[in-house]
C-alpha positions in Angstrom: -8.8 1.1 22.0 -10.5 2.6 25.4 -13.9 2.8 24.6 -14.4 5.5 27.4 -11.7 7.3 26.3 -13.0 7.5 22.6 -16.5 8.6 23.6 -14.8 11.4 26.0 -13.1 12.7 22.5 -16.3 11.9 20.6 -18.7 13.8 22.7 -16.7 16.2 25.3 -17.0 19.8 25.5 -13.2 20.9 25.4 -10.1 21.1 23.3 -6.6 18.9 22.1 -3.7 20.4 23.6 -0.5 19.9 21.4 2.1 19.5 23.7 4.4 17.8 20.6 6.9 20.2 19.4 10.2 17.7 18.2 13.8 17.8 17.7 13.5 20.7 15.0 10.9 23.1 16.5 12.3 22.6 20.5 14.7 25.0 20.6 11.6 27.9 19.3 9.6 26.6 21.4 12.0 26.7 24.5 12.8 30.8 23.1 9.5 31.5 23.9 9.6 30.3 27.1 12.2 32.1 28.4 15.2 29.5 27.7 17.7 30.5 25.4 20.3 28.2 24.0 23.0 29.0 25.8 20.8 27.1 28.9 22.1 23.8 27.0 24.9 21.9 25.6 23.5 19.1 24.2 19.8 17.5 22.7 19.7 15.4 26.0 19.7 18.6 28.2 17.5 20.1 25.3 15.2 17.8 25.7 15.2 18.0 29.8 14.0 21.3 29.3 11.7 21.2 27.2 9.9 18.0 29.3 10.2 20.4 32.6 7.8 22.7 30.7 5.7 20.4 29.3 5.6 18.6 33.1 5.0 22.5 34.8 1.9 22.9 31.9 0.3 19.6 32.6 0.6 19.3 36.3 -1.2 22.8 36.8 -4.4 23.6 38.0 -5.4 25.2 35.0 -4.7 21.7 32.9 -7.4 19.2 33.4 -10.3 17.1 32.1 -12.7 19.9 32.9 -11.4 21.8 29.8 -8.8 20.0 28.0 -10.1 16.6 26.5 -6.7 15.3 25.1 -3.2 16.3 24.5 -0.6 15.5 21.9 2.6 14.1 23.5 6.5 14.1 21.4 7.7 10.3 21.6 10.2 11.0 24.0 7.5 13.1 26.2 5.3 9.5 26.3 8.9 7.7 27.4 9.1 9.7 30.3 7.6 10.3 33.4 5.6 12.8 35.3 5.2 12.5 39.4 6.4 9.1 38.6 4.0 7.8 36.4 4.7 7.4 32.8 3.3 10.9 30.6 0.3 8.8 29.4 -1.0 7.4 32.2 -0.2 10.4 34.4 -2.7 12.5 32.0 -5.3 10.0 32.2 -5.6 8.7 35.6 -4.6 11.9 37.6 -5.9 14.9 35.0 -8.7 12.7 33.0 -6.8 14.1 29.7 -6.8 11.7 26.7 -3.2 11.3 25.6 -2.2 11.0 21.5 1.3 10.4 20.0 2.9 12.4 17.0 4.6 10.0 14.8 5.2 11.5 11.8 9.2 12.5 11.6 9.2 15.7 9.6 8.6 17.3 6.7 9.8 16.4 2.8 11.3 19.3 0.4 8.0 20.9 -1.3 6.9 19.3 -4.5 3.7 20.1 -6.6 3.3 22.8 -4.1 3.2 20.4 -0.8 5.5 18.9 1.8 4.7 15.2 2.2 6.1 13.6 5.0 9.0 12.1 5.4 8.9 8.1 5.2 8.5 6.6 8.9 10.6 4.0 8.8 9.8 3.0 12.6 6.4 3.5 12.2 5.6 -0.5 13.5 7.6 -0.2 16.6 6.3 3.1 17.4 2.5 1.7 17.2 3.5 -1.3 19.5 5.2 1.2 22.2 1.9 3.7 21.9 -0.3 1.1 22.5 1.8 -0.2 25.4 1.9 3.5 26.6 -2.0 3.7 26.7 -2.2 6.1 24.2 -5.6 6.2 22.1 -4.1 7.7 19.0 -1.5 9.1 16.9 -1.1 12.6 14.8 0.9 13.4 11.9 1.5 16.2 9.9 1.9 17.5 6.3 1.4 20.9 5.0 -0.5 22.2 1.7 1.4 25.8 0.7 -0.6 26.3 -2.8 -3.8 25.2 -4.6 -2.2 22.0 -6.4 -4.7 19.3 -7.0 -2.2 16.7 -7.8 0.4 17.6 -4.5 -3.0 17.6 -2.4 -4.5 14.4 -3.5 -0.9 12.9 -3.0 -1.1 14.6 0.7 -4.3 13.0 1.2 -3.5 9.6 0.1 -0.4 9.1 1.8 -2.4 10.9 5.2 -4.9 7.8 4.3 -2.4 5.2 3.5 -0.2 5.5 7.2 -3.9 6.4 9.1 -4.7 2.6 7.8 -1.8 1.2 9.1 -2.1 3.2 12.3 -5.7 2.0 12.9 -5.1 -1.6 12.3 -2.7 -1.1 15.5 -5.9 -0.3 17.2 -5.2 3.3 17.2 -7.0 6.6 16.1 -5.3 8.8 14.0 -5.5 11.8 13.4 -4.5 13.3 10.0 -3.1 17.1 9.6 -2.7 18.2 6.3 -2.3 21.3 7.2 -2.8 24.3 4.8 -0.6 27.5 5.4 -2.0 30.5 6.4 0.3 32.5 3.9 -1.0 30.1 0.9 -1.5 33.2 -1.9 -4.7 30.5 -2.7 -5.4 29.5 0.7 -9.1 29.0 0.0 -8.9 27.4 -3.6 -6.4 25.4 -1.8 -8.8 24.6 1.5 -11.6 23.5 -1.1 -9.5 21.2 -2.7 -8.3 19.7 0.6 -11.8 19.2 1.9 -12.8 17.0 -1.9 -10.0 15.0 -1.5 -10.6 14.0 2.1 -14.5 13.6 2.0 -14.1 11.0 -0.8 -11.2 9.8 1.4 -13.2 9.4 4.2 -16.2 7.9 2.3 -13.9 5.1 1.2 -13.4 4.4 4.6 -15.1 1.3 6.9 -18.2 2.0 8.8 -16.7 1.6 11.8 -13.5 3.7 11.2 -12.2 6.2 13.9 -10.3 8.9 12.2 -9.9 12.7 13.4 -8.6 15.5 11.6 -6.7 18.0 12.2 -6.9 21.3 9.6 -6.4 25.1 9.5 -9.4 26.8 10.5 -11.0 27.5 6.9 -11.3 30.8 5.2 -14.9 30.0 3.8 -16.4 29.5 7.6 -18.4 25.8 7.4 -16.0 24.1 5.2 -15.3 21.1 6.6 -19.1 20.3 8.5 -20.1 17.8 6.6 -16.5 16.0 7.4 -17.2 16.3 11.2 -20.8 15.2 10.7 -19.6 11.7 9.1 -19.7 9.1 11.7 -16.4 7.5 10.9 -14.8 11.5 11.7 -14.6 11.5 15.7 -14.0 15.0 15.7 -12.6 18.1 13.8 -9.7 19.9 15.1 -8.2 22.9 14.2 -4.7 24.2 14.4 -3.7 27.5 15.3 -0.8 27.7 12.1 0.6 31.1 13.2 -2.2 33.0 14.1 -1.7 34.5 17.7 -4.1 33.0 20.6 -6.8 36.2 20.2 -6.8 35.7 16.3 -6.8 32.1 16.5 -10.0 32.1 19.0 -11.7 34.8 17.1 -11.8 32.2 13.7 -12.5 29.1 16.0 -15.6 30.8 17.4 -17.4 30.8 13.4 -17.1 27.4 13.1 -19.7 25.2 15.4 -18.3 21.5 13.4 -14.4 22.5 15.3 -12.0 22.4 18.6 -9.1 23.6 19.0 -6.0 21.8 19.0 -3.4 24.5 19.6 0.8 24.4 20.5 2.3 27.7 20.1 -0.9 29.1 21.2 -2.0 27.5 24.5 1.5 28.1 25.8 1.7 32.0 24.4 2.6 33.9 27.5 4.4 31.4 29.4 7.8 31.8 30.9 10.1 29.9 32.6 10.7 32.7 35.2 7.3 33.0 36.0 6.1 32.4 39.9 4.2 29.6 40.3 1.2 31.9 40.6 2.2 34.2 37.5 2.5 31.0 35.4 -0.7 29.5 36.6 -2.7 32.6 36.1 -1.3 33.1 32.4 -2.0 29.3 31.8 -5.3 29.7 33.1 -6.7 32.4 31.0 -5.0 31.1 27.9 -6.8 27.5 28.8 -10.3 29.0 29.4 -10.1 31.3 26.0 -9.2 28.5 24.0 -12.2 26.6 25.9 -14.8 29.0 25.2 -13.3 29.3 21.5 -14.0 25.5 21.3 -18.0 25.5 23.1 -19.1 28.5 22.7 -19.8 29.0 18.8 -20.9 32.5 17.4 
């Protein structure tokens, strides 16, 4: 693990960028750029256009160390190249942006009112390749949609059971159970969330480097005593739905979070933009989410 890299994370004044949208949420993602479907006849063309946008955000300006500590790459974002280095190493050496792999591979049916992850059947060879790739860590996702102790402990362990295996590859992960905003007991369910993972995290070695990733809270606070635990890195918090204005509004109440916002950062974006049209949007949408993340209320 890049020590340098880690205390950048640990102690830098910025935000994640998740730049990791996958087979199932690409096509949204490229309808609110500007690229319909009809622009594409098959995943592989898909999946060019979705890595020309990703390769347009992270070359600009607006997309550097300055402001944006680390961003979440799709596996087949890290396999490819930008300006002819490979995705990791471009954001590292020529931005000074931390680059972090999703792994997970989707989403279970709901049960005991959660979605577990899917198993991850390649989740060895995938570790090997990210650490051959130069990235620091991993994220993976599963989502809480009611107050169920039972489906939320099971959430938490199995976020705590792949986060071991991920960390004995000499990785960081970084664990999203994410609750949904439309939850009808989104802070009975929040409260829940945050017992399971403190006694989690306590369980954890002393030298552990974990992040998590979590919906901003309804109860502002929640989670500080998570992001004040050594073996937490940092606290991140996910956008979920909320528009960019809404999302940065609830960021600014809570001093222990950063962002780490996808359909957020890139709100406003279009493929037909100028150059100049796209790097103004991106730039205003990069220094809110900044300020959200420094500049508490």
């Amino acid at each position: 693990m890049d020590r340098t890299q880690l205390e950048r994370i640990r102690t830098g004044h910025g935000f994640f960028a998740a730049l990791d949208q996958s087979g199932g949420s690409t096509p949204k993602a490229l309808a609110e750029y500007g690229v319909d479907e009809d622009r594409w006849s098959s995943d592989a063309e898909m999946f060019d256009l979705v890595h020309a946008m990703r390769t347009r955000v992270v070359t600009d300006p607006a997309f550097d160390g300055r402001r944006v500590l680390a961003a979440i790459l799709f596996e087949q974002t890290m396999d490819r190249e930008v300006e002819g280095l490979p995705t990791g190493r471009y954001l590292w050496e020529r931005r000074q942006v931390v680059p972090f792999l999703k792994v997970d591979k989707g989403l279970a049916d709901e049960a005991q009112g959660v979605q577990l992850m899917k198993p991850i059947d390649t989740l060895d060879d995938l570790l090997e390749r990210a650490v051959a790739h130069g990235m620091l860590g991993t994220k993976m996702r599963s989502v809480v949609h009611d107050a169920d102790e039972a489906g939320i402990r099971a959430i938490v362990q199995q976020q705590l059971e792949v986060g071991g295996r991920i960390a004995a590859a000499g990785l960081a992960p970084i664990l999203e159970p994410e609750v949904s905003i439309d939850s009808p007991h989104k802070e009975e369910a929040e409260q829940l969330l945050h017992d399971a993972l403190l006694e989690g995290v306590q369980a954890l070695p002393d030298d552990a480097t974990y992040l998590l990733k979590l919906t901003i809270p309804t109860q502002p606070g929640l989670y500080a005593d998570l992001a004040a635990d050594p073996r937490v890195v940092r606290v991140l918090a996910l956008s979920g739905g909320y528009d960019r204005d809404e999302a940065c509004e609830r960021l600014r109440h809570e001093p222990a979070m950063i962002a780490s916002f996808s359909r957020a950062l890139l709100e406003g974006l279009r493929d037909d933009q100028s150059d100049e049209e796209f790097s103004a949007t991106l730039e205003r949408s990069v220094e809110e989410i900044h300020r959200a993340s420094v500049d508490k209320t």
